[in-house]
N, C-alpha and C positions, 0 to 999 in steps of 0.2 A: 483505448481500453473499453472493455464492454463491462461495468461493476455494477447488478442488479439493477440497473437506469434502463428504461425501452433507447435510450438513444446510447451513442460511440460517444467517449470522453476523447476529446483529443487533445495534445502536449506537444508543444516545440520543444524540443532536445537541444540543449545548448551545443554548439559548435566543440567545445572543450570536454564533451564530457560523450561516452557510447553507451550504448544500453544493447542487451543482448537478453531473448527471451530464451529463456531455459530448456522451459516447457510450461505449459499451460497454467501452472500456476505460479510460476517463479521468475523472477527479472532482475539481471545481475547490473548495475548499473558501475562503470567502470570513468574512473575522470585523473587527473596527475594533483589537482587540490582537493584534498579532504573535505574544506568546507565548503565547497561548490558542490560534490556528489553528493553531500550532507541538504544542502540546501535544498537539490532535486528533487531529494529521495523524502523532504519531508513533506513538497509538492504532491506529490504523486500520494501520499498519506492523508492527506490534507482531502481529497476527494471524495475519500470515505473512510472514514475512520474505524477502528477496530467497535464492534457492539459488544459490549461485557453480557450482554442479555442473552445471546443467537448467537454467538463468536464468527460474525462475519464481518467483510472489512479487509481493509490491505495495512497487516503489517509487516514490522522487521522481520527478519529470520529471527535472531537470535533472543524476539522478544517473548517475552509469555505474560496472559493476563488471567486473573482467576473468573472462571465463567460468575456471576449475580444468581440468586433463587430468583426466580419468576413470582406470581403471587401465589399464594396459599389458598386453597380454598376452605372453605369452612364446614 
């Protein structure tokens, strides 16, 4: 994974579990236990977390977060 870092994140894929890229922004991640794909999927979240600031970051599909104000100026 290339996630705003100058360097490549890289990840073992557990033997149990496939991961398939979409497209370029998207990664389906496919496993036979729930909490093993769960477990992966919070790895891979874990790298970079969503910014309520800048709404950047890897997250869930089906998440949504409310963007922060920035500061005010005066």
């Amino acid at each position: 994974l290339k996630i705003n870092y100058s360097h490549f994140v890289e990840i073992q894929v557990p033997s149990d579990i496939k991961v398939k890229l979409e497209n370029d922004q998207s990664i389906l991640i496919f496993g036979l236990y729930e909490d093993r794909v769960m477990q992966f999927a919070s790895q891979i979240r874990n790298i970079q977390k969503p910014d309520p600031y800048h709404a950047k970051g890897i997250q869930y599909s089906k998440e949504k977060f409310k963007l922060k104000p920035g500061k005010k100026k005066k």
